[in-house]
C-alpha positions as CSV (number, residue, x, y, z in Angstrom):
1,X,14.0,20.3,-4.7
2,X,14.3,23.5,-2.1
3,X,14.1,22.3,1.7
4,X,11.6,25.9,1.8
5,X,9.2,24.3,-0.8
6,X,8.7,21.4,1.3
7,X,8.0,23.5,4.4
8,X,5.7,25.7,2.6
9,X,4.2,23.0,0.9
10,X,3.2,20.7,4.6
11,X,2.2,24.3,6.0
12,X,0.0,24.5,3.5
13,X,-1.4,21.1,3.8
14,X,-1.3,20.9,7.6
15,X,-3.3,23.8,7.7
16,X,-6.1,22.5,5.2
17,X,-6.5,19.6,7.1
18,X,-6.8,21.4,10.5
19,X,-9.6,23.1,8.9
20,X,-11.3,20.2,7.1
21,X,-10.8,18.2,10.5
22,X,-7.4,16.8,10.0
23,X,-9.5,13.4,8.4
24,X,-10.7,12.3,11.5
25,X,-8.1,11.6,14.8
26,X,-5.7,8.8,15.1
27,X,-6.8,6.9,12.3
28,X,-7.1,2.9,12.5
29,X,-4.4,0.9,11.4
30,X,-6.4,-1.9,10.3
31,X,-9.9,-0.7,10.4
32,X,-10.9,-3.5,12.0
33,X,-13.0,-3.3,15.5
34,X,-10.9,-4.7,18.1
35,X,-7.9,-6.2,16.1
36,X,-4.8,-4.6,14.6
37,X,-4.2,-7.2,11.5
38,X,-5.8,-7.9,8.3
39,X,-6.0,-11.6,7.0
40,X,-2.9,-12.4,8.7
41,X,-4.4,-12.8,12.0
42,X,-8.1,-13.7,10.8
43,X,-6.1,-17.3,10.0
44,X,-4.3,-17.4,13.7
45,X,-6.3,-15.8,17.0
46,X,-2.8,-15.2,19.1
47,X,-2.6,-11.3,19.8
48,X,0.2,-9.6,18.5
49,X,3.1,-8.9,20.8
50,X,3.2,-5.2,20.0
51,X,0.0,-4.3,18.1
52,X,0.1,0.0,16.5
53,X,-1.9,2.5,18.6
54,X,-5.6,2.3,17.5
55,X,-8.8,3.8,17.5
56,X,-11.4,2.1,15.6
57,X,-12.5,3.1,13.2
58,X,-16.6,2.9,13.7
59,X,-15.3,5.3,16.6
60,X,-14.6,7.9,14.2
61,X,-17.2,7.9,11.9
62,X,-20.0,5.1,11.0
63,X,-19.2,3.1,8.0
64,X,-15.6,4.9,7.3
65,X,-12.6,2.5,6.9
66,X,-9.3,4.5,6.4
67,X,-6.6,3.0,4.1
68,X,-4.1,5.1,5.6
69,X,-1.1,3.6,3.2
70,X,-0.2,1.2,0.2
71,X,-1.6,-1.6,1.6
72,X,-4.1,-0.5,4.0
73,X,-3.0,-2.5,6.8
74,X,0.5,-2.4,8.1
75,X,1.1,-6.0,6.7
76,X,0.6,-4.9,3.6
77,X,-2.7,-7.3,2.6
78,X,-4.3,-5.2,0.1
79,X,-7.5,-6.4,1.7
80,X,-10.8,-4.7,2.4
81,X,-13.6,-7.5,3.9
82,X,-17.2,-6.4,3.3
83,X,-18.1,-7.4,6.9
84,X,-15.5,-5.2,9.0
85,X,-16.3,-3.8,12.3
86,X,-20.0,-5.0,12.5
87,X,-20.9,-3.0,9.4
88,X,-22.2,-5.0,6.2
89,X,-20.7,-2.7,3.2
90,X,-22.3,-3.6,0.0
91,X,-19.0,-2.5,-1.9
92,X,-19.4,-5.5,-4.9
93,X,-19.8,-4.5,-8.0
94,X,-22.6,-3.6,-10.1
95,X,-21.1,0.3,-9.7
96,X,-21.3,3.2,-11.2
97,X,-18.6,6.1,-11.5
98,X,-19.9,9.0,-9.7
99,X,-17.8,11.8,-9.6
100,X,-13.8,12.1,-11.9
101,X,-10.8,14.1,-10.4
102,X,-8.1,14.6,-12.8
103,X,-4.5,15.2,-10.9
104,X,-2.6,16.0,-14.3
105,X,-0.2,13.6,-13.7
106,X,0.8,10.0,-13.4
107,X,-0.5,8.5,-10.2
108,X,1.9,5.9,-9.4
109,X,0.7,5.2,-5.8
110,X,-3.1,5.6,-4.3
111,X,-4.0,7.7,-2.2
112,X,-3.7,7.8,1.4
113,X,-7.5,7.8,3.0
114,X,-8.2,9.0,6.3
115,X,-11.6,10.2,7.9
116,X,-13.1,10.6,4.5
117,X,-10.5,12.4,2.7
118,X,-7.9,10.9,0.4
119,X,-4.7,12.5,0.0
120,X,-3.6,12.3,-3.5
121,X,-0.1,13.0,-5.2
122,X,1.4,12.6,-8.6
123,X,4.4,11.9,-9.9
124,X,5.4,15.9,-10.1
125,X,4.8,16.0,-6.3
126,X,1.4,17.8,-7.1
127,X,-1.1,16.9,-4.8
128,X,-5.3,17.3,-4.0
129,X,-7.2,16.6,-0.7
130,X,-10.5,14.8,-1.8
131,X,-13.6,15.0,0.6
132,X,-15.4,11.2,-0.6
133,X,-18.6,12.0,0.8
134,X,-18.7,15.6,-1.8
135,X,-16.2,15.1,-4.2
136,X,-14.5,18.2,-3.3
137,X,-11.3,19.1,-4.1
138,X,-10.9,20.6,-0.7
139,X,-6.8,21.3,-0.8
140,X,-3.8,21.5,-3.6
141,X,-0.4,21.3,-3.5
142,X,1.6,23.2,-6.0
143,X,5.3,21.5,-6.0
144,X,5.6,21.9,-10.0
145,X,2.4,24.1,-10.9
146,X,3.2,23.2,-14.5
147,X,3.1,19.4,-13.8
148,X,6.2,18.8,-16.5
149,X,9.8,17.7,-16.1
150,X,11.6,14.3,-14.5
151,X,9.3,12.6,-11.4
152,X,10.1,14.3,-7.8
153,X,8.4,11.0,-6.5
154,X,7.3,7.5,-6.7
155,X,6.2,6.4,-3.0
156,X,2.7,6.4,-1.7
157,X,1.7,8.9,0.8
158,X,0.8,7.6,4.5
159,X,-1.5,8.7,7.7
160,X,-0.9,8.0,11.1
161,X,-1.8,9.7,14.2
162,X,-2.6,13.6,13.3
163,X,0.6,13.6,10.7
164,X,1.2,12.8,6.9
165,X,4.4,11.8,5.6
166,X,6.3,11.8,2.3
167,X,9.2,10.3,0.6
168,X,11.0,12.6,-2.8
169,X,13.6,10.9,-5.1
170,X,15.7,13.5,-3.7
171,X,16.4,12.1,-0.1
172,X,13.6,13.7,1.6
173,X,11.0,12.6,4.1
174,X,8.4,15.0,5.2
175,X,5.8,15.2,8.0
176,X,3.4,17.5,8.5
177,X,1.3,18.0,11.7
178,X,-2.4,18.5,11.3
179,X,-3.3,20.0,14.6
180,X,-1.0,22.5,14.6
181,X,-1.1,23.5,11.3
182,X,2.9,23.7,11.1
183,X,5.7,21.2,9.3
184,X,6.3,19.0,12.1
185,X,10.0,17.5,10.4
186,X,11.8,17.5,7.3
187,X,14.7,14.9,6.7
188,X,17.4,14.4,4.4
189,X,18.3,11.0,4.2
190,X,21.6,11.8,1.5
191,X,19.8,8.4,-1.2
192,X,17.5,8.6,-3.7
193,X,13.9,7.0,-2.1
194,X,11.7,4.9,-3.9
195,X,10.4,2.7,-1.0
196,X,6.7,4.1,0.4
197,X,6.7,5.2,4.3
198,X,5.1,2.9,6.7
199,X,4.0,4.7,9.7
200,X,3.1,2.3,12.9
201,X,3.5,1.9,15.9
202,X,5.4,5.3,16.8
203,X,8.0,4.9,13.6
204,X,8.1,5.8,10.2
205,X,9.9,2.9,8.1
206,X,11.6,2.8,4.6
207,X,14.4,1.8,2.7
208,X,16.7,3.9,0.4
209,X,19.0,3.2,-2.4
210,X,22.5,3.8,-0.6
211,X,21.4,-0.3,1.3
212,X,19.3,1.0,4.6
213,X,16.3,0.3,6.5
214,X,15.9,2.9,8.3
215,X,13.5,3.7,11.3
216,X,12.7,7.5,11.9
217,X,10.8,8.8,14.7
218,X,6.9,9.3,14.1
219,X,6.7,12.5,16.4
220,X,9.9,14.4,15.4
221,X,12.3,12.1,12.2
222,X,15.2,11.8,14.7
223,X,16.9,8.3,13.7
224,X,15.9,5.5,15.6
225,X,17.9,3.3,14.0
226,X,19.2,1.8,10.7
227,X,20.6,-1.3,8.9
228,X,22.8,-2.3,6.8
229,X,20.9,-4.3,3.4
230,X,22.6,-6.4,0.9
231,X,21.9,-4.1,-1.9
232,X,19.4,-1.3,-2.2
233,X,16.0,-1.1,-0.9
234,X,13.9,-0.1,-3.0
235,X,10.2,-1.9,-2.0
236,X,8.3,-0.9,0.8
237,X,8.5,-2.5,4.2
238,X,5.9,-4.1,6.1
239,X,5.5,-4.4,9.9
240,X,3.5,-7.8,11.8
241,X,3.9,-9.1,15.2
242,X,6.7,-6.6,16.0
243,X,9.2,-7.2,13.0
244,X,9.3,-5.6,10.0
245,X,10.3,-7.2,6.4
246,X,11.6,-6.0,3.4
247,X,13.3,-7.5,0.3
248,X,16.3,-6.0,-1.2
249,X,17.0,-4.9,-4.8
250,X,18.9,-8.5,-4.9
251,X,17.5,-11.5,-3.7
252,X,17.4,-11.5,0.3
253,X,14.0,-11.2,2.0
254,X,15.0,-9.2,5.5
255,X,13.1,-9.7,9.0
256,X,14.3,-7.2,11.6
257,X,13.2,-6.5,14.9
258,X,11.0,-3.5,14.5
259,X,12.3,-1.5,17.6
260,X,15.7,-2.1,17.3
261,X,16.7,-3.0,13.9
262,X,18.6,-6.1,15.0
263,X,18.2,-8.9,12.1
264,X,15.7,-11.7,12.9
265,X,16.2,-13.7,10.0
266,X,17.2,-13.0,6.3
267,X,17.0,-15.3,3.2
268,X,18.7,-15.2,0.4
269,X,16.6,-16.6,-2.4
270,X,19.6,-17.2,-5.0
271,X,20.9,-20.2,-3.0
272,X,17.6,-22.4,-2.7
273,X,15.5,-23.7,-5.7
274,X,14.4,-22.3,-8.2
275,X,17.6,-20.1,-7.5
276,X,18.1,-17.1,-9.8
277,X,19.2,-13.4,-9.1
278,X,16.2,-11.4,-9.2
279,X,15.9,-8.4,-6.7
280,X,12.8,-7.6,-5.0
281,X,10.7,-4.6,-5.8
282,X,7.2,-5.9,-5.0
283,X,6.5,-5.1,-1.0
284,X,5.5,-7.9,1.1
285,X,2.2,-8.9,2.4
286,X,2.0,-10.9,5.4
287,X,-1.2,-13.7,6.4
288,X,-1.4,-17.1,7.4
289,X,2.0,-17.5,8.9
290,X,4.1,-16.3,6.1
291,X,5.4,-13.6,3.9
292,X,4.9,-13.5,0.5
293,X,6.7,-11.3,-2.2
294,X,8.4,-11.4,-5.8
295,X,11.0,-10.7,-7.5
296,X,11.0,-8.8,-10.5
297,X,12.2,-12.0,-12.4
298,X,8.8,-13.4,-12.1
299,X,9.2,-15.5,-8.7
300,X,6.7,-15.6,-6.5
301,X,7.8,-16.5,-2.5
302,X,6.2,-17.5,0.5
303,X,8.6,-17.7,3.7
304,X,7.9,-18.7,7.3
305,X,7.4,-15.4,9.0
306,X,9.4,-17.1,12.0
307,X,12.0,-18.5,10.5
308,X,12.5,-17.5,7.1
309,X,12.6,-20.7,5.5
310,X,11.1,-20.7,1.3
311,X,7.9,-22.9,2.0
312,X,7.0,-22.4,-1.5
313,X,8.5,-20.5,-4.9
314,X,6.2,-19.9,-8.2
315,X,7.5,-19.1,-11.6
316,X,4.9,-16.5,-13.6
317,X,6.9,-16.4,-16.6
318,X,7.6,-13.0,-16.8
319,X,8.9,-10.0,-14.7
320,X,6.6,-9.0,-11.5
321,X,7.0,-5.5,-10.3
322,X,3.7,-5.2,-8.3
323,X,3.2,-6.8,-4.9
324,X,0.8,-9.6,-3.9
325,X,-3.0,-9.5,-2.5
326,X,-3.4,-12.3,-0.1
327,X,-7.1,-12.6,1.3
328,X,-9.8,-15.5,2.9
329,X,-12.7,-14.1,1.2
330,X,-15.4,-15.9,2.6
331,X,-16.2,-19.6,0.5
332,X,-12.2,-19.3,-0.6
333,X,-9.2,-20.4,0.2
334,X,-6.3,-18.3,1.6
335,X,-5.2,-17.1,-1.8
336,X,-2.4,-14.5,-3.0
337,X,-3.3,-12.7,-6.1
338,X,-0.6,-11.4,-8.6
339,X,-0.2,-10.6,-11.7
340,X,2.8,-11.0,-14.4
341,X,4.6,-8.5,-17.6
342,X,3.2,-11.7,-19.5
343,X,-0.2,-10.3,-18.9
344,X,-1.4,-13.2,-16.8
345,X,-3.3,-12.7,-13.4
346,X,-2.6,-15.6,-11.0
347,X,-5.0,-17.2,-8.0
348,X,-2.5,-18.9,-5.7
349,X,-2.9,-21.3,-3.5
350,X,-1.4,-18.8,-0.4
351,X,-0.5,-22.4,1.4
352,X,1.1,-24.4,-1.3
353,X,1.7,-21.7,-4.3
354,X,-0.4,-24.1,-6.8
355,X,-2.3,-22.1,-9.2
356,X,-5.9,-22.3,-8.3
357,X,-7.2,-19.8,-11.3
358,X,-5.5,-17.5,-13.9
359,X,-7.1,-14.8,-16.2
360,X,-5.2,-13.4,-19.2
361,X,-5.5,-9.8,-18.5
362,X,-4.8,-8.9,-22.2
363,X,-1.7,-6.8,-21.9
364,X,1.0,-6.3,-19.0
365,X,0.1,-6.3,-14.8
366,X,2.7,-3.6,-14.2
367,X,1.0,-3.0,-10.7
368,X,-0.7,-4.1,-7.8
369,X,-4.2,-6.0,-7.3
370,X,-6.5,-5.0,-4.4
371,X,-9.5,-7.3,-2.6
372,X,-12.2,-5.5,-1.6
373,X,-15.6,-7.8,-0.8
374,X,-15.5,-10.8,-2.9
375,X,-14.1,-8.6,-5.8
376,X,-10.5,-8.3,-6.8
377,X,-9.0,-5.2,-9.4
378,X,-6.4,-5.7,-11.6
379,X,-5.1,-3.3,-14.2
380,X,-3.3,-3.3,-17.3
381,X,-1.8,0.4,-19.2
382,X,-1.8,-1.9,-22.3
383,X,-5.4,-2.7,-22.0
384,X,-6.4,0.9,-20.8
385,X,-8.5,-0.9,-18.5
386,X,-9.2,-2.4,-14.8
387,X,-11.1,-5.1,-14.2
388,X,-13.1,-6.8,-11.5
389,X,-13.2,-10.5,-10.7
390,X,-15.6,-12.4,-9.0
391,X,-13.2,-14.4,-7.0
392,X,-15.5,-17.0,-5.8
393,X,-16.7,-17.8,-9.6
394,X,-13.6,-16.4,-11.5
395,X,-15.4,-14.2,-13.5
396,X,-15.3,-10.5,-14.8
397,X,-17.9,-9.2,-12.8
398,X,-16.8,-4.9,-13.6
399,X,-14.8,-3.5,-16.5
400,X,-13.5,0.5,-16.1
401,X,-12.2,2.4,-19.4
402,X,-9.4,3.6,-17.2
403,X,-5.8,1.7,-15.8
404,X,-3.8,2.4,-13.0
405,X,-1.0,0.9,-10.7
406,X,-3.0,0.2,-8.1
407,X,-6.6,0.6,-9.5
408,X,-9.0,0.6,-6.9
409,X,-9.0,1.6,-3.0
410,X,-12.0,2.0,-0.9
411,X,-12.8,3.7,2.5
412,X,-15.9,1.1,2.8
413,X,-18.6,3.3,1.5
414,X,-17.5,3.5,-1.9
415,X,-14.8,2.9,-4.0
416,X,-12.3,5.0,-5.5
417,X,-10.4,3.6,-8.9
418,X,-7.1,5.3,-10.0
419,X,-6.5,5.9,-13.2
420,X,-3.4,7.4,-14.8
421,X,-3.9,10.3,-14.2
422,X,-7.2,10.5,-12.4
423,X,-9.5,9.7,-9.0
424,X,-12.9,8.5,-9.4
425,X,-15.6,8.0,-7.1
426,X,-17.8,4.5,-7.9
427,X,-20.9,4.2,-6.2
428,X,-22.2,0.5,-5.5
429,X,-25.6,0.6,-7.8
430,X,-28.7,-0.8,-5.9
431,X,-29.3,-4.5,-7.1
């Protein structure tokens, strides 16, 4: 794509969002009052040695909670408490779909939600800004008007502090700055770019196919630094406790220093039990110590996020290309959640890896599962359906005529589900 249709197209969106109030200031990275960590420091107290500028987010705006990126949090938990920040969110099912927003398109990422606006993109680089509390389409990008021809992406689009960056299959990464209603950088990084930006802590991190990690200034995409993977990087890194982690498209799980790119450990999963030579394309998610991730043979991982040691490997069956949920809900073990190709959705013991519950989906998990309250979302294309399971009783507790990769988000006064092609609004009904 034209370097000019990336400029005019940030222009464009910088200036919506400097009239609809950029979706809020510096946004949260956590949401949490206080903290800068998801389930991965609700399990262990010690601070974090370099926790991302914050604001919190009841600073901004009563009962909003941004999920600024894939993951919501920078470690990637997929997590959204009902008690956050003093606030009790009834965000549970029963629900009801409230408002439908059709993008045209396939949505392979959520949207990024900040202030009360999400920021959604399909795969022809076509985008809409979405006000939640009106349902407004309040902004669109026009990349490929005609939403036809090959995909221009297939990352997630992230918020941090006033800017919102991009990654195209064609080597770009964009930012564009909403207070001043001008592109604030463009980059070329020369490699095709299916890993999602992860904006914290003054960098913007992601890997590309030609074997980097690189580590581009927030403010203005200079180079910060880069490394040298074992193969390509095509998931999406996560950042905890200063480090970041990524697995390559091989077998090695990578822990590097976030500021300077040195290695702090790496692991090579095809020399220790249950061996093999699957490549990673599911993005980590970091709690309770470790960091937990599969490759797209089917094994799931849990390393020591000190050391890098396996503490525990499980076998699904069947190819994984979605990354893990790990949550405490409250009257539950730490768990990770993932599902498999084989159509089963596993409950794992996030300490030991034993199963504690499956549920048989009924077609392919080709993407990831989300916790919000005591619910979790999983999704299959087969199916045409998400549903939501009680995860205290192991029960459906919500069925939605409508699939997606990542099928439900929430800025913790409703919740949104993505479909294929479409954003909908769900309102919690009144019990």
């Amino acid at each position: 794509m034209h370097k000019a249709k990336y400029i005019a197209a940030l222009l464009a969106l910088a200036a919506l969002l400097t009239a609809c109030g950029g979706g809020g200031s510096s946004t949260s990275q956590s949401g949490e009052t206080g903290t800068n960590s998801g389930p991965a420091k609700e399990a262990e107290k010690a601070p974090a040695k370099a926790p991302p500028k914050t604001i919190p987010a009841t600073e901004l705006e009563p009962h909003y909670i941004d999920w600024p990126y894939f993951g919501r949090v920078p470690q990637r938990t997929h997590y959204l408490p009902t008690h956050l920040g003093g606030i009790d969110r009834p965000l549970d099912p029963p629900l009801t779909v409230a408002w439908t927003i059709n993008t045209h398109g396939l949505i392979e990422f959520p949207p990024a939600i900040a202030g009360g606006v999400a920021y959604a993109i399909n795969k022809f680089g076509n985008g809409k800004a979405i006000e939640l509390g009106t349902h407004k389409v309040l902004w669109e990008l026009k990349l490929d008007p005609k939403n036809h021809g090959g995909k221009k992406t297939v990352t997630a689009p992230a918020y941090y502090e006033g800017k919102v960056y991009g990654a195209f299959l064609d080597g770009y990464v964009a930012a564009g700055d909403v207070k001043t209603g001008k592109e604030a950088w463009l980059r070329n990084l020369h490699s095709h770019l299916e890993s999602s930006p992860l904006p914290v802590d003054g960098n913007v991190y992601l890997g590309t196919n030609s074997r980097k990690v690189v580590a581009l200034d927030a403010a203005d995409g200079k180079t910060v630094w880069t490394f040298d993977a074992p193969a390509a990087v095509k998931a999406s890194p996560s950042w905890d406790d200063g480090n970041i982690f990524v697995g390559d498209f091989e077998s090695t799980m990578l822990a590097l220093d976030a500021k300077t790119g040195k290695s702090v450990w790496k692991s090579n999963t095809s020399t220790v039990a249950p061996f093999g030579k699957g490549g990673f394309f599911s993005s980590p998610a970091i709690a309770f110590g470790d960091v937990y991730a599969a490759r797209n043979d089917g094994t799931v991982y849990a390393f020591d996020e000190k050391t890098g040691k396996v503490r525990w490997a499980f076998q699904t069956g069947e190819a994984v290309y979605g990354s893990p949920a790990v949550a405490k809900v409250p009257g539950t073990p730490p768990t990770v959640y993932i599902g498999s190709e084989n159509g089963k959705f596993f409950a794992l013991d996030a300490r030991t890896g034993k199963v504690r519950w499956t549920y048989d989906v009924g077609g392919a998990v080709e993407g990831t599962a989300t916790v919000i309250g005591h619910t979790v979302y999983v999704s299959s294309f087969q199916t045409k359906k998400t549903v939501g399971i009680d995860v205290r009783t192991h029960k459906v507790d919500y069925t939605l005529d409508q699939a997606g990769y990542t099928p439900m988000i929430s800025d913790g006064r409703r919740l949104i589900a993505v479909g294929y092609f479409t954003v909908l609004g769900l309102e919690p009904k009144k019990k």
